[in-house]
C-alpha positions, 0 to 999 in steps of 0.5 A, a space after each residue: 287189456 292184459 299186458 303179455 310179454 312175449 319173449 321169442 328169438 324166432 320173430 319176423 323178418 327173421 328168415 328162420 322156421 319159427 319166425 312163422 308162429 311167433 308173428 301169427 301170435 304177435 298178428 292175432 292175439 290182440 284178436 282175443 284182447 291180448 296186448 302183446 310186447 315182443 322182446 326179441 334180437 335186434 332183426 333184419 329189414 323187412 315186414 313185421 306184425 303190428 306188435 310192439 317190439 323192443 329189439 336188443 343187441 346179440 353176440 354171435 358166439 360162434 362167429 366170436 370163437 372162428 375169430 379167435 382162430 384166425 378163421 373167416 367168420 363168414 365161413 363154415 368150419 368145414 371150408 375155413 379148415 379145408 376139411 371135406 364135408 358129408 357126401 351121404 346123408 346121416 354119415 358125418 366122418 370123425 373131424 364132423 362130429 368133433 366140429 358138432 360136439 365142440 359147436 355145441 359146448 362152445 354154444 351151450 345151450 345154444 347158439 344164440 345165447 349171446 343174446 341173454 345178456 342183452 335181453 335180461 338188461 332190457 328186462 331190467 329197463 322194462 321192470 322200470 318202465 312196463 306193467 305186464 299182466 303175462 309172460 310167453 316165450 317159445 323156443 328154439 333156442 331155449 335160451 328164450 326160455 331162460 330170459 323168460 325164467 328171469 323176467 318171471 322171477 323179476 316181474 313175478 308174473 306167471 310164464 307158460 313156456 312153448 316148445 315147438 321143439 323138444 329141448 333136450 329130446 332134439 338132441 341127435 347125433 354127437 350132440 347127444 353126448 352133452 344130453 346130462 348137461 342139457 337136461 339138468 339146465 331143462 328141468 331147473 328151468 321149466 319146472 318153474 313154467 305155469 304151464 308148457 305148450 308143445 305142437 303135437 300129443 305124443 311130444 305133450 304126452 313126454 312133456 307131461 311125464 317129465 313135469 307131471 304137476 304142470 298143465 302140458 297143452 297141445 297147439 299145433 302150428 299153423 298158416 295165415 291165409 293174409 300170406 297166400 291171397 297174392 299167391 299165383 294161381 297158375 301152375 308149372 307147365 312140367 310135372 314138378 314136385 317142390 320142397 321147400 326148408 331144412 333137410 337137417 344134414 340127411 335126417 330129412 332123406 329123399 333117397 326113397 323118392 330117388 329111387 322110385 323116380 330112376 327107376 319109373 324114368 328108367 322104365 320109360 313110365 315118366 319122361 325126364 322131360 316132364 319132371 322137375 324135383 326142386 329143392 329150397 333151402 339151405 345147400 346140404 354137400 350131400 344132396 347133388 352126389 346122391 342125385 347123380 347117383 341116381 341119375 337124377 342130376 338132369 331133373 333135381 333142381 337145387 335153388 338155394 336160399 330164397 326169400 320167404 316170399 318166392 318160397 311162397 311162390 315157389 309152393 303155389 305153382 308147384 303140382 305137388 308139395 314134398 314133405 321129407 319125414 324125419 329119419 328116427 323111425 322113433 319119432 311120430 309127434 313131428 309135423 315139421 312147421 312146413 305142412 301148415 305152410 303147404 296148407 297155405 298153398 293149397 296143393 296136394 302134398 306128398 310126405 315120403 319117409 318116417 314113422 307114421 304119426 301125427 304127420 299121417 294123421 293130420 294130412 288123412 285128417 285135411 285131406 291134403 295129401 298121403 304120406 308114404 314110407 314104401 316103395 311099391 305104394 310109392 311107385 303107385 301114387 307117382 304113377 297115378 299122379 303123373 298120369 292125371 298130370 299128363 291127362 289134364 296139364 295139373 294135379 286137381 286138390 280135395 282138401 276138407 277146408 272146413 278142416 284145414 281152417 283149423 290150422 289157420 294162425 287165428 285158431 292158433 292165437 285162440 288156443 294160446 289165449 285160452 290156455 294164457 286165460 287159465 294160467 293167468 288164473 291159477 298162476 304159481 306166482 298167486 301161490 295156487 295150481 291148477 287142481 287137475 289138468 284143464 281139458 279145453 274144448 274146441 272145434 278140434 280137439 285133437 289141436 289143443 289140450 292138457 295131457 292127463 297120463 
């Protein structure tokens, strides 16, 4: 059985969005024959997969540097200066941007590259100790990347490296005035990967132009399915739509949904009584004025940071999941790792905002929901929506399952272990390449695959 080194930041119980794909691959797999070492941070308490895991220690680089000032390193920069946080989403003022641009060289290339050091002595002890077959890491943060090029280096076995983001096109806002640095460190660092794996074509398609002579795959995210068998069955007895994750200080906007539902609530199409708009994750300043703006305070509920488990639960009752997408009308190759996770759930599933793309077509693909970037059909599927709610006490959900199984953390183990296969094969390291890029055939094909430009 081939020895993979798995090398990832993200890894459960880690309460973090890529968490959730790092433990599906470490789950399964060893399903395709796979023998996984998980080469991570030191993590919190808490469930994890069966893999073999050797944690390291980690500075937290940011909270070294609020200690240098004399702040809390608790604390936000914002509150330890007394400074005013955003109150509109996307407008951050001057002193905001200045605290982003200075995180971000403090942090350069992240913010977890307190990490590196400690992970690349444990590389040092593993090269004494281990015989590894295979390299993964996946990122964000990049920095697993760049213990990855190290143990390439140190073990001479070949590295496919997973982008579930883009590196340096992530890059938004004042940060985009670091993107020379970012992408420098990126090309040195990935040009020397077997093979790169990213979450949907049109991010594999720039991947493929950037490094044309390395096979680019497309593996999509997923859910498993162990995650939702103990999931209540029952519904909110109230007209609720749930969001669960990031809002990215505003480039995730519910404003259009804001205004849809003032203006049905105003009209007397929808009672406040029967409607609930709950929010789960991290505090954004911005999100309670915008709801009192629209006279939603009554009706928008925030609840904060949850365990992943009540989050799950959270899901599973709801009568409709919100997807927010993402604000740059240039972007249509995210998903955003959430939609697998409301595939779990199993309940019908409204995206509002952004281009349209890949988060279109998965959803018309699964049948799982609609995604919406205008009012006039927007008002119309509210409508419609809260008429059957209000006729039945739910919102029935027709999903292809024979599709949505597709997605599962199984298939996505699967796909990785085809593409881990070929690079094993034609590995740089064995002096060879890949003579064109591989197409790989699956039940979905549009999930994985080496994109030719």
């Amino acid at each position: 059985m081939p020895r993979l080194l798995f090398i990832a930041h993200a890894y459960p119980p880690l309460p973090a969005a890529g968490s959730v794909r790092a433990g599906g691959l470490a789950k399964y797999l060893p399903h395709f024959g796979w023998d996984v070492l998980v080469l991570t941070a030191k993590l919190p308490e808490g469930l994890r997969p069966a893999a073999r895991v050797v944690e390291t220690e980690y500075q937290d680089v940011i909270a070294a540097w609020k200690s240098r000032f004399g702040m809390d390193p608790e604390r936000g920069v914002h509150e330890g200066l007394n400074l005013p946080l955003p109150s509109k989403p996307n407008s951050n003022r001057l002193h905001t941007n200045l605290i982003q641009i200075a995180r971000g060289l403090i942090a350069f290339p992240d913010e977890h590259k307190g990490w590196i050091r400690y992970a690349i002595h444990a590389l040092s002890d593993l090269h004494a100790n281990e015989k590894l077959d295979m390299i993964l890491s996946t990122s964000p943060p990049a920095s697993g990347h760049l213990i990855a090029s190290r143990a390439q280096r140190l073990f001479n076995r070949p590295w496919v490296a997973d982008l579930r983001d883009l590196w340096t096109a992530n890059l938004s806002g004042p940060l985009r005035l670091l993107q020379p640095f970012h992408q420098r460190l990126e090309r040195k660092t990935l040009n020397a990967a077997d093979a790169l794996v990213t979450v949907s074509s049109p991010w594999a398609r720039s991947l493929q132009k950037k490094y044309p002579a390395t096979p680019v795959y497309t593996i999509t995210n997923g859910f498993d399915p162990d995650d939702f068998r103990s999931q209540p069955k029952s519904l909110t007895d109230y007209f609720s739509l749930t969001h669960t994750g990031y809002l990215y200080e505003g480039k995730r906007d519910p404003t259009l949904l804001f205004e849809v539902l003032h203006d049905l609530i105003t009209e007397g199409c929808i009672r406040k009584n029967d409607i609930r708009v709950r929010f789960y994750g991290p505090p954004e300043s911005w999100l309670p004025p915008l709801a009192e703006r629209y006279g939603l305070k009554e009706i928008v509920e925030l609840g904060g940071m949850v365990p992943r488990e009540e989050a799950l639960r959270r899901q599973a009752e709801s009568q409709l999941l919100l997807l927010l997408g993402w604000s740059d009308p240039r972007e249509t190759g995210q998903h955003t790792g959430k939609l697998f996770e409301y595939f779990g759930s199993a309940r019908p599933i409204l995206a509002v905002g952004g281009a349209v793309g890949v988060l279109t077509e998965a959803l018309n693909e699964t049948g799982t929901g609609v995604h919406i970037s205008d009012k006039a059909p927007l008002r119309q599927y509210l409508l419609s929506a809260y008429a059957e709610f209000k006729s039945n006490g739910f919102l029935s959900y027709h999903a292809n399952q024979e599709t949505v199984r597709q997605y599962t953390h199984l298939e996505m183990a699967r796909k990785f272990s085809e593409v881990l296969t070929a690079s094993l094969k034609n590995s740089k390291t064995a002096g060879q390449r890949l003579p064109s890029p591989l197409r790989m055939q699956s039940s979905n094909s549009s999930s994985v695959m080496a994109t030719e430009v």
